[in-house]
MIMARKOL-724570 format. One record per residue (C-alpha): z, x, y. Coordinates in pm, whole numbers, padded with zeros to 5 digits, always signed. Last residue first. Layout:
BEGIN
ZXY
...
END
This chain:
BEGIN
-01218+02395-01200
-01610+02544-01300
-01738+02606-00947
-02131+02639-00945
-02156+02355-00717
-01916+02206-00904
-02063+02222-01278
-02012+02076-01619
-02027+02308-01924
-02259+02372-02163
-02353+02696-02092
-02067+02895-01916
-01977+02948-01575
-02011+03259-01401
-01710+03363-01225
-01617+03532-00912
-01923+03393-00673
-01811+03029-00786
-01467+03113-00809
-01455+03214-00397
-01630+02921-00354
-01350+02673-00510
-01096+02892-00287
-01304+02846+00004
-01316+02486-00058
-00941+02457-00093
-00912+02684+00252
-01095+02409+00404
-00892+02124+00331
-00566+02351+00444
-00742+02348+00797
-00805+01974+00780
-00415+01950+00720
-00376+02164+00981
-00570+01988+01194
-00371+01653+01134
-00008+01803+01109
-00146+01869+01517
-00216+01573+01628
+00127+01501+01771
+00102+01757+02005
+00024+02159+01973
+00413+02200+02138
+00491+02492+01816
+00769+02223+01718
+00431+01989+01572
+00287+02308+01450
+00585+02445+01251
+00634+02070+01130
+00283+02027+01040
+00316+02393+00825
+00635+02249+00650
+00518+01947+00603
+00208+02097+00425
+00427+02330+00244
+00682+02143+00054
+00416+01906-00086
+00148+02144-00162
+00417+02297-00369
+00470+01945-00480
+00144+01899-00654
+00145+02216-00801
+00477+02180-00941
+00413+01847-01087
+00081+01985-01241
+00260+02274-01409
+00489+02048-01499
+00257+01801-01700
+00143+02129-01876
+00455+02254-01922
+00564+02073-02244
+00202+02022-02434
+00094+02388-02321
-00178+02439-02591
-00326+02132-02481
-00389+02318-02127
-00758+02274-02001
-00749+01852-02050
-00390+01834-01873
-00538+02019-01602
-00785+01828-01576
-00639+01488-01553
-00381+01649-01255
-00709+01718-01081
-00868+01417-01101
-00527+01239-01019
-00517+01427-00727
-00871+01386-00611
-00821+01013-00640
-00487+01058-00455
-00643+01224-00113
-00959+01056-00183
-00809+00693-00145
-00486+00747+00093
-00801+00901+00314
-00988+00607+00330
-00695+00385+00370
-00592+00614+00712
-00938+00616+00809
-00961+00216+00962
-00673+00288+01115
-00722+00570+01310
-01040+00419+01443
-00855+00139+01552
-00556+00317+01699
-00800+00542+01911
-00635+00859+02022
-00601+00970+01622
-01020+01055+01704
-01050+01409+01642
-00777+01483+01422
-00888+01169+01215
-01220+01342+01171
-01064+01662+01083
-00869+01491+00807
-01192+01294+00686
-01422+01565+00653
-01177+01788+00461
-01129+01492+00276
-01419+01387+00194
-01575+01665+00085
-01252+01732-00138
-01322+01336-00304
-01649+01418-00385
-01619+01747-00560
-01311+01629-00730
-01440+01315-00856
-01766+01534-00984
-01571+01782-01151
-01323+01548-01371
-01670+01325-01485
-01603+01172-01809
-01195+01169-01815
-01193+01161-01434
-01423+00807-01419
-01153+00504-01511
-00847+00720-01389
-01034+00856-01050
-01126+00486-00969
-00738+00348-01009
-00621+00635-00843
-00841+00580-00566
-00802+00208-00530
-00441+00257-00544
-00491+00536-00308
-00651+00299-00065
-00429+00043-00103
-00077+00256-00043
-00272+00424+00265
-00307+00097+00398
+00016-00037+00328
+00147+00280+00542
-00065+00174+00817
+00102-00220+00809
+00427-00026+00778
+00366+00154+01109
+00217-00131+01297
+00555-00264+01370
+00655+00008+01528
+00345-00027+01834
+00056+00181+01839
-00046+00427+02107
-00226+00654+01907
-00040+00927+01975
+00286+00816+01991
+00352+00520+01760
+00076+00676+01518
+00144+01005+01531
+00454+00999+01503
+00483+00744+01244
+00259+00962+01042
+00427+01283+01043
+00465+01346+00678
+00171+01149+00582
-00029+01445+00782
+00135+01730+00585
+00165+01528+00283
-00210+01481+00226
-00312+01857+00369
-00044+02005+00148
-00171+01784-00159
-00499+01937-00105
-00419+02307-00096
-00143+02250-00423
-00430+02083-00614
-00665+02411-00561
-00448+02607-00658
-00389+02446-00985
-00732+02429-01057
-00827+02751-00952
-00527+02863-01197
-00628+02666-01483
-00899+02868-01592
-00803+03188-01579
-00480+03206-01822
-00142+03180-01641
-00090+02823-01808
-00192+02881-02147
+00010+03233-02119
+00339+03047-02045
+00261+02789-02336
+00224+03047-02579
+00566+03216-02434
+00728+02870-02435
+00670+02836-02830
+00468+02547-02941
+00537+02379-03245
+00868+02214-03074
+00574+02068-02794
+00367+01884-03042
+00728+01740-03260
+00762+01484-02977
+00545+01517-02676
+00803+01414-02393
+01071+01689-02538
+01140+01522-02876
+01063+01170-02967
+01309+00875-02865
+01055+00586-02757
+01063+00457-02448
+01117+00042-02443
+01438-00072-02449
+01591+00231-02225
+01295+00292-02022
+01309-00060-01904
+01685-00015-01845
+01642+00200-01618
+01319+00096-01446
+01557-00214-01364
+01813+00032-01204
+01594+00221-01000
+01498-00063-00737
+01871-00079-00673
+01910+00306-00596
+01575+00263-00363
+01745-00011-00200
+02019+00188-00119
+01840+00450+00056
+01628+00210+00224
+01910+00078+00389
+02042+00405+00509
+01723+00428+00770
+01851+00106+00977
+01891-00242+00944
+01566-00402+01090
+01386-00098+01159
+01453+00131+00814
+01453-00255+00628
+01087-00262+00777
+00983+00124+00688
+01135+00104+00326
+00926-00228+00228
+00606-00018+00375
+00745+00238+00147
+00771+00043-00141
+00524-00169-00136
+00137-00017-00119
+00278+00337-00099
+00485+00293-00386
+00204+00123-00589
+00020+00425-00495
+00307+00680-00666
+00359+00422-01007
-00019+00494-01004
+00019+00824-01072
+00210+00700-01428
-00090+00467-01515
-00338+00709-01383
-00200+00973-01682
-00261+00709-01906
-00615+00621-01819
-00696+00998-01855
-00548+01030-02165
-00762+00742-02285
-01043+00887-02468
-00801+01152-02621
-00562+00885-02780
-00287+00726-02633
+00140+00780-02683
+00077+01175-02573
-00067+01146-02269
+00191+00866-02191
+00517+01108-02292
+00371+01470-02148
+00285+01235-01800
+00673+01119-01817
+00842+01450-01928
+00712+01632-01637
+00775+01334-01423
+01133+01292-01520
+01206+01622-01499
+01065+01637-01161
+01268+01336-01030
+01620+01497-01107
+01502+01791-00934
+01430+01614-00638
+01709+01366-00638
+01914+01745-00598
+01667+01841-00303
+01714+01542-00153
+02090+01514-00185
+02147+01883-00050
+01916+01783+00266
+02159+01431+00296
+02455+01630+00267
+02300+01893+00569
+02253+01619+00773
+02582+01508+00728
+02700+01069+00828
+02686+01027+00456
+02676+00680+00270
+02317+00622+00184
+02273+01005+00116
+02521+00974-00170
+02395+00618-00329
+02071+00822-00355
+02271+01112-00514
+02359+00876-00786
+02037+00693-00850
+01824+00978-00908
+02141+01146-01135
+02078+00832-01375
+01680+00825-01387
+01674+01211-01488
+01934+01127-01766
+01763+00797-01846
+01424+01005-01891
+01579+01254-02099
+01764+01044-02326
+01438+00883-02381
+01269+01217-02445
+01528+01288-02733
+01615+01637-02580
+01434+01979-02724
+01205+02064-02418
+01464+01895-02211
+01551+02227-02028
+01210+02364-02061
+01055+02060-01856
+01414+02083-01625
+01307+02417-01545
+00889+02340-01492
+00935+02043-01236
+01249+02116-01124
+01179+02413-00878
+00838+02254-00765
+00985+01913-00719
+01342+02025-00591
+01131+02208-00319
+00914+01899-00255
+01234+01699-00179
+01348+01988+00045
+00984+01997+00238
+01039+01566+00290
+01390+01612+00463
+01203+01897+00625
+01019+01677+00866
+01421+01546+00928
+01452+01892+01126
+01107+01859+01244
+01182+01547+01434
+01469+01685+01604
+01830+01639+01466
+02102+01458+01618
+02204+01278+01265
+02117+00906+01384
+01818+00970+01609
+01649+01242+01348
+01720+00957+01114
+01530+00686+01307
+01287+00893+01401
+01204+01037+01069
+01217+00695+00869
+00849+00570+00816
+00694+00904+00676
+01077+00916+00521
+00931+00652+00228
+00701+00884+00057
+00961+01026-00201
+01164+00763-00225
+00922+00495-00285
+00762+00762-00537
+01100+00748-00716
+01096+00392-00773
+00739+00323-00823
+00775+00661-01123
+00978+00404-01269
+00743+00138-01295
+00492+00382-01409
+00732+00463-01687
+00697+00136-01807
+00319+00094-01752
+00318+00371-02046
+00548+00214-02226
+00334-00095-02239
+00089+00104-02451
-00263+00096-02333
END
């Protein structure tokens, strides 16, 4: 593997710290800005906005850049506006700086997966891909813990700035060590025009898929969202257990991640078949039982594992449908990933204000588990799947 793949999963540490880190902040910055705990919820929706807006207009919008000039661009503008919500007493700076460090984060991921897929060869693209994902679950292990303690011992803002600080190595990694190739696939994605890659990505076969990932990333993020909560007041747990739970996740989908990159390249539909029954049994058994802090514990690494070993599956298939779309394809997957983002939040947060109780993100993440089987049945009764090719259930995804 080339060490500029594990370069940009350095980076992608950075900006997944960010990104995960307010599951361990909401009180603390609802407390500081006056806002209710849904208010700062949405914190997370506006980063996932930036994410799905970014993702596929900063892709086109670097589609012709040096992709190292690209990356420190992205990387740059992260920084910045993290330095910005460190120092502002506005709630409504701090939503405009998380939706800004959003967009600034999806280029970079668009042209990140494009760049490792690229550097390795088909047997490995797979591998690569985890590499970068990876980045995410190493956040979760680290970062965001990391985030949760400085957010109690010195407040929210310090995790803001060392988020900014964490960037700047990644920075300069990229910068010695990325090479300067077009648009995150080099001359690949010039060849391509956008309107080929448009109808790649519209085309039958990647749209289960991508629905699919959006369903089960909103039931991840909806319940990560509002994990302190839960936690601290549901399950009766004190604040210092909240960045052991976080670790938790972290390790488990590190270990999924990890799994799904070694097996998704051979076996794409089987990881995702398993890891979907799992989760849509695991969400509604943590729904069930979130009163018990060690039985909530003991599923929160379980669930880190499927939730981000079915995401890498599906981000590895996607990529594997769409080599016609070497530019969008990585957004496409970026965008998918963070619609599911924006709305699971969202949907806890409307069921959290709605006075269901703390358990609620929980059942509606279980709830958005079970519309991504129906969707995966609904294709299997739509479409009949042709010889040769691997099965799920009789879903091709």
């Amino acid at each position: 593997m080339p060490f500029a793949v594990y370069v940009l999963g350095l980076a992608v540490f950075a900006q997944g710290t960010s990104e995960f880190m307010l599951s361990g902040l909401l009180s603390g910055i609802a407390a500081d800005l006056g806002v209710s705990l849904s208010a700062a919820g949405l914190l997370t929706s506006a980063f996932a906005v930036g994410m799905v807006v970014g993702a596929p207009g900063m892709a086109l919008a670097g589609r012709t850049w040096p992709r190292r000039r690209a990356l420190l661009l992205f990387l740059a503008v992260f920084v910045a506006v993290h330095a910005v919500g460190a120092l502002t007493p506005s709630y409504g700076v701090l939503l405009a700086t998380r939706f800004v460090g959003a967009l600034a984060n999806a280029g970079f991921w668009a042209v990140a997966l494009s760049t490792a897929v690229a550097m390795v060869p088909d047997r490995l693209k797979g591998r690569a891909a985890a590499v970068v994902v990876g980045g995410v679950t190493v956040a979760c292990v680290v970062g965001v813990p990391a985030g949760a303690v400085l957010g109690e011992r010195w407040g929210w803002r310090s995790a803001f700035w060392a988020v900014a600080i964490v960037s700047l190595p990644a920075f300069l990694a990229v910068l010695r060590s990325i090479p300067g190739g077009r648009g995150g696939t080099g001359a690949g994605a010039a060849s391509v025009s956008v309107r080929d890659e448009l109808r790649v990505l519209t085309g039958p076969r990647l749209r289960p898929v991508l629905l699919t990932m959006a369903l089960v990333q909103g039931a991840t993020f909806c319940t990560f969202s509002y994990l302190e909560p839960l936690l601290t007041r549901e399950s009766g747990l004190g604040a210092g257990w909240v960045p052991v739970a976080l670790a938790l996740f972290g390790a488990g989908a590190f270990a999924g991640v990890t799994v799904a990159g070694r097996y998704a390249d051979a076996h794409p539909v089987a990881v995702v078949a398993t890891g979907m029954g799992a989760l849509t049994v695991g969400w509604s058994a943590l729904a069930l039982t979130a009163g018990s802090p060690v039985l909530a514990l003991a599923l929160v690494p379980l669930l880190g594992l499927f939730a981000f070993g079915t995401g890498t599956a599906l981000i590895t298939r996607v990529l594997s449908l769409a080599p016609g779309a070497p530019t969008l394809a990585g957004a496409s997957s970026t965008t998918a990933f963070n619609l599911g983002a924006t709305v699971g939040p969202w949907a806890g947060g409307l069921a959290l204000g709605a006075g269901f109780g703390y358990r609620a993100p929980v059942g509606v993440s279980a709830l958005l588990m079970v519309a991504a089987v129906l969707v995966a049945a609904t294709t299997a009764k739509s479409r009949r799947p042709r010889a040769g090719e691997r099965r799920l259930s009789g879903t091709r995804l």
